[in-house]
C-alpha positions, 0 to 999 in steps of 0.5 A, a space after each residue: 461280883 466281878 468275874 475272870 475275863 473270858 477267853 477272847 477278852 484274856 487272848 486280845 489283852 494279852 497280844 494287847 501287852 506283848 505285841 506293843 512291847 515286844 515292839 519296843 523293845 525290838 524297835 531299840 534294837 533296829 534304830 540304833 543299828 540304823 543309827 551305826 549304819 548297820 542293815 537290818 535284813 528282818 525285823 519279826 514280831 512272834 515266831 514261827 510261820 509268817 502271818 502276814 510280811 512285806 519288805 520296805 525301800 532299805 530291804 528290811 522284811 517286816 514280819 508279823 508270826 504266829 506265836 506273839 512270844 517275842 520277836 528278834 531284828 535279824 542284822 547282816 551279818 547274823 547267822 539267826 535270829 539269835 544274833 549269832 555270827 555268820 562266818 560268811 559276812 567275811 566273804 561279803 563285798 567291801 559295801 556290804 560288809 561294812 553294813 554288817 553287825 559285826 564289822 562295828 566296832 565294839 561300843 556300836 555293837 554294845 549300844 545296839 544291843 543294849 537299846 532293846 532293854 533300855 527303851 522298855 525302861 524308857 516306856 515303862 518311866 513314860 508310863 509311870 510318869 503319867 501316873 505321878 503327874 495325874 495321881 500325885 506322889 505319896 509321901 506320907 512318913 512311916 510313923 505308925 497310926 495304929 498297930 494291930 492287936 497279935 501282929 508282927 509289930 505288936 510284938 515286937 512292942 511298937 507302939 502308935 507314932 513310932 517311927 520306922 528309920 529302917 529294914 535291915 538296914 535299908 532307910 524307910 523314908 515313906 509308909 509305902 516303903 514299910 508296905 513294899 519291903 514286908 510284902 516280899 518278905 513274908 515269915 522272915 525275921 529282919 531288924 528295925 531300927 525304930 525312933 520314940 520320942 527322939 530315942 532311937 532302938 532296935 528290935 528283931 521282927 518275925 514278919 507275918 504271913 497274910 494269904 491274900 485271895 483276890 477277886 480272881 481267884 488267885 492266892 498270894 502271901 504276902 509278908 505283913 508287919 501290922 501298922 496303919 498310918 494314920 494321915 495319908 499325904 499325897 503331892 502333886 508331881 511338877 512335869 519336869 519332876 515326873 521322870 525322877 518319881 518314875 525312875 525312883 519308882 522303878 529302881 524299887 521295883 527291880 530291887 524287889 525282884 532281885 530280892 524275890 528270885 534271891 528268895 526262890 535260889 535260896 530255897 526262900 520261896 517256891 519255884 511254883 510262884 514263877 510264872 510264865 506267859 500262860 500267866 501274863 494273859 491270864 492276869 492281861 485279861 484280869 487287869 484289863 477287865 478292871 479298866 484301862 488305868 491298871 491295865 496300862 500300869 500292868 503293861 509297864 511293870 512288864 515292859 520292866 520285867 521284860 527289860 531286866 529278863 533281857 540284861 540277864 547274862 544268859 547266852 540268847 538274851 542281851 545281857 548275855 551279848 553284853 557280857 561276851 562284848 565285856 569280856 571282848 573288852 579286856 581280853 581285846 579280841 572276841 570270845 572264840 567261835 567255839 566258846 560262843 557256839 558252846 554258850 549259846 546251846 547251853 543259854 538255849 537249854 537254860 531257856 527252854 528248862 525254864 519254860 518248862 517250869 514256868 509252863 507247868 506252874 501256869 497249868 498248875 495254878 489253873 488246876 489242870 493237874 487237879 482236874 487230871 488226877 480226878 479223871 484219872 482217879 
């Protein structure tokens, strides 16, 4: 019988994740302003006081704070650690000036910003890339083996080797992708175009629901149409194949939360399945009590999370910079002080809104508020 993690071992595999990522992902953000020339006068991994610092030959002060929720590169010419413009880099002699941030022009400043997401997408198609050259690639074909007696896809009438052509529209080229699609999708109906015998039709699904309890404790539904496959294929991956498999593998796992924060916006799925940092250490610890192989997968589909969050168009975040430079781009002047400063406050009640939320969920998931209404009670 597997336990949960203890506290040590879920606080270690946590900063185990975060730290190495948040690493990355400021480490884009320093080396391509280096690359444009820009000085960088912080670089923090955390918030909040100093735990330890030092300052290198260039006069960047490496810091390393107490709170390991993210971190930030400070550039000259930024008024904080959210990039904000500081109206006195104008005033900073000629040589100075010309290391600031906002001297560059608005391609460095877009590249410099955009680095940080890209190479968390970079890391995680380094990781994910490994995982194809060791474990090959499936490529079994979405035809049914069996189908389950009282499923979705019983049904709806299908029978074994029948083939899945596609999901509401979306073409199903391997048996994971039936398994991929339904799973976000539980208790909606969608359309499947289905081939037999070289004729194809079409049938209109309700999806199951599946509440899936794993060894930790932690309920989960999942959506379920009910096949089996019959014949598992999976391929070797060549070297040179590898990052094209990762890549592949990442832009489905972006589509899919796309498709999952479309479901909470709609009303589709509930708020309380948003989870916070609370959560990631509890699952940090979980995976990394299960060894070492789903715990360095685990830290790639964060090292995703963390570079989709941050393309988000939100003030504070960079996709928010991104969408201010676009905007700079064809209006060929920047958005206005005041427009910015408005944004920014308004990005921060966003963000703090929505720790909050997923805070409370976290606590929630852990029975905390249960355990309260007892005493209470």
């Amino acid at each position: 019988m597997i336990h949960n993690p203890g506290f040590l071992l879920t606080v270690l595999a946590f900063v185990a994740v975060i730290g190495p990522l948040v690493f990355v992902h400021e480490l884009g953000h320093y080396l391509v302003g280096r690359w444009c020339g820009v000085k960088a006068e912080a670089f923090s991994i955390g918030f909040g006081p100093e735990l330890f610092a030092w300052v290198d030959k260039r006069g960047t002060r490496w810091r390393v704070a107490t709170l390991p929720l993210g971190g930030y590169v400070r550039f000259k010419g930024d008024m904080n650690a959210a990039s904000m413009t500081d109206p006195a880099w104008l005033e900073l002699p000629a040589a100075e000036r010309a290391q600031s941030f906002p001297s560059k022009p608005l391609w460095q400043r877009a590249a410099i910003v955009a680095a940080g997401p890209a190479i968390n997408f970079l890391f995680a198609i380094l990781i994910l890339a490994g995982f194809a050259i060791a474990y090959g690639e499936s490529r079994t074909p979405p035809v049914a083996g069996k189908v389950e007696a009282g499923s979705a896809a019983a049904a709806a009438g299908i029978l074994p080797k029948d083939r899945i052509i596609s999901l509401d529209g979306r073409e199903i080229a391997t048996f994971d992708q039936i398994k991929d699609f339904t799973s976000i999708r539980p208790n909606r109906q969608i359309s499947a175009v289905i081939e037999r015998n070289g004729a194809r039709f079409e049938r209109q699904i309700t999806l199951g629901v599946m509440p899936l309890k794993d060894r930790f404790g932690n309920t989960h539904h999942l959506g379920v149409l009910g096949l089996y496959n019959a014949n598992p294929i999976v391929v070797s991956v060549d070297f040179w194949r590898a990052p094209a498999v990762a890549v592949r593998q990442i832009g489905r796992i972006i589509r899919d939360m796309v498709e999952t924060l479309k479901q909470i916006v709609l009303g589709m799925r509930s708020v309380k399945e948003l989870g916070g940092p609370l959560k990631i250490a509890q699952i940090s610890g979980q995976m990394a009590s299960l060894g070492i192989e789903g715990f360095i997968f685990f830290a790639a589909l964060i090292s995703i999370n963390l570079g989709f969050i941050n393309l988000l168009p939100i003030p504070m975040l960079d996709g928010g910079h991104l969408l201010f430079y676009g905007i700079e781009a064809v209006q060929r002047k920047p958005v206005s002080e005041r427009v910015q400063e408005w944004a920014y406050k308004s990005g921060l009640a966003v963000l703090l809104t929505m720790m909050v939320l997923v805070t409370f969920n976290d606590l929630s998931s852990f029975g905390l508020w249960k355990s309260l209404s007892g005493l209470i009670g």
